[in-house]
C-alpha positions in Angstrom: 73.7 115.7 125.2 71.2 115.1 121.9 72.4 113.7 119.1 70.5 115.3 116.0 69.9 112.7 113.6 68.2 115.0 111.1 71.8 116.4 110.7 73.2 113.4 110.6 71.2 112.4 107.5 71.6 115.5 106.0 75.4 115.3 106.5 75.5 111.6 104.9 73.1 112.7 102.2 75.1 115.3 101.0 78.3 113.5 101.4 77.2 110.5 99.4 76.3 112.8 96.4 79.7 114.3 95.9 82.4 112.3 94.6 85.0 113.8 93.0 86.9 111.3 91.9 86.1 107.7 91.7 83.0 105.9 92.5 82.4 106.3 96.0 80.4 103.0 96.2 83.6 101.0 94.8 86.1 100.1 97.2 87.5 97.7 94.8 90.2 99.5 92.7 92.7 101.5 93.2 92.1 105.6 93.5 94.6 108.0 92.7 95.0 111.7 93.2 98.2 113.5 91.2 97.9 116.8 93.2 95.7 118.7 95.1 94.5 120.6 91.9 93.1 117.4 90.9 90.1 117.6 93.3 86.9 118.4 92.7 85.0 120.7 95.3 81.2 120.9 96.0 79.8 122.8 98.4 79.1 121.0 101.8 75.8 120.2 102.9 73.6 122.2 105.2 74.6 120.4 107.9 78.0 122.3 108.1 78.7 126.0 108.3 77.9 128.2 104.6 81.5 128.4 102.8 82.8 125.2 103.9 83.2 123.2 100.1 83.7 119.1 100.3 85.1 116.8 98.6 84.3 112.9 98.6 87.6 111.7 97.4 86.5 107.6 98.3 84.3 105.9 99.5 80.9 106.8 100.4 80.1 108.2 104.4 76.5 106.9 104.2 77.3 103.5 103.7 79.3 100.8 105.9 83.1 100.6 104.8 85.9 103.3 104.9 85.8 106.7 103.4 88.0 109.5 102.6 86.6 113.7 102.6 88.3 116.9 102.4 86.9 119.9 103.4 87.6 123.2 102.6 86.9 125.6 105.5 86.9 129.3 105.1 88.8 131.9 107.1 86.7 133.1 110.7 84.8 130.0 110.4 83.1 128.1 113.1 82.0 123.8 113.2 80.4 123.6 116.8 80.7 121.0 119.1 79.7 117.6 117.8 80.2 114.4 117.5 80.2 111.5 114.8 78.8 108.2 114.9 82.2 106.2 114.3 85.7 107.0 114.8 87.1 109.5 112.5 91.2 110.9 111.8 91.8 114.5 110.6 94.6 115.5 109.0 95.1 119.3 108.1 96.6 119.5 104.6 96.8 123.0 104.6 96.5 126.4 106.5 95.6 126.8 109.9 93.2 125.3 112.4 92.4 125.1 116.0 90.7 122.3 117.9 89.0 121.8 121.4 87.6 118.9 123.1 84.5 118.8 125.1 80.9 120.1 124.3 81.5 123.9 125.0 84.3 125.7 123.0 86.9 127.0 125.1 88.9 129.5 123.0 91.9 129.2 125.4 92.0 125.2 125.7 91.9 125.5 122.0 95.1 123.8 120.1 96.2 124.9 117.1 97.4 122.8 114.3 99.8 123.3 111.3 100.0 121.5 108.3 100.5 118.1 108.5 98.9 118.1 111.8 97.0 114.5 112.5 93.8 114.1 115.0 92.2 110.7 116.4 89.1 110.7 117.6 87.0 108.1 119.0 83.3 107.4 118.2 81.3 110.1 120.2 83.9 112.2 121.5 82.7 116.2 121.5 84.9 118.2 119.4 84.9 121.6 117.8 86.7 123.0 114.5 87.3 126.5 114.0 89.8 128.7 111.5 90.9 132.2 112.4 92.4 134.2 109.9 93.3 131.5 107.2 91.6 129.3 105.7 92.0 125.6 106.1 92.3 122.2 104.2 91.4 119.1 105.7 91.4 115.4 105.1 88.7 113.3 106.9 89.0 109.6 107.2 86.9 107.0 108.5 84.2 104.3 108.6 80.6 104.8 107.6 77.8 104.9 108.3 79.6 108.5 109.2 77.5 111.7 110.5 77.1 114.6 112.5 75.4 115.7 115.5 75.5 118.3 117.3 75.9 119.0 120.8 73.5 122.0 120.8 70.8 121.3 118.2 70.8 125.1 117.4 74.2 125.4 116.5 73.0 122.6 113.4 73.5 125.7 110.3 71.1 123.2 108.7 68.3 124.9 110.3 69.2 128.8 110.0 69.2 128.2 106.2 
């Protein structure tokens, strides 16, 4: 297994410079969201698939301390296997949304998640994302420094663009 580091810098890069919200250096007041129209969407760094919009809702991934994302994921849309630096949760907010563990995907071992659907995974644990026919809204949590690698260095959309 490589880890792509170039990916991961990319990824944190990107992250870092889109706050929607508050200041995603400050951890010291209190951030508030009144509803999901409220959010402000970029799109996602190269390091994830074209389509996929983000939104840095606290914190900042790049930097030690916790953070808060959303992404927006398009419909017939594919994140390879990867895996991140720390410990991460995913919550789907909306849509639809499959999962598989390991560092091939394996459409049948694939488990699909409905709103409200909550994922813990541990620092370096191989993972895959993909969306069918809907699109999908999810909210990542964790610690930074945060990135992505992945599994197969040519499945990294950062170099196809």
């Amino acid at each position: 297994m490589k880890n792509s580091f170039t990916s991961a810098a990319v990824l944190a890069a990107g992250l870092a410079s889109t706050a929607a919200v508050a200041d995603p250096s400050s951890h010291k007041q209190m951030i508030t969201i009144s509803d999901a129209a409220a959010v402000k969407w970029k799109p996602a760094p190269a390091a994830l698939p074209k389509g996929i919009e983000i939104s840095v809702i606290m914190g900042d991934p790049e930097k030690s301390g916790p953070f808060a994302l959303r992404l927006k994921i398009p419909p017939a849309t594919t994140i390879a296997p990867h895996t991140h630096a720390t410990d991460e949760t995913v919550t789907l907010l909306n849509g639809a949304l499959i999962h598989d563990m390991g560092e091939k995907i394996v459409e049948s071992r694939g488990e699909p998640f409905r709103e409200g659907g909550f994922l813990y995974l541990p620092a370096h644990m191989p993972h895959s994302l993909w969306t069918k026919d809907q699109p999908a809204v999810i909210q990542v949590n964790g610690t930074g420094p945060f990135g992505l690698n992945y599994i197969n260095p040519a499945d990294d959309p950062s170099k196809a663009r």
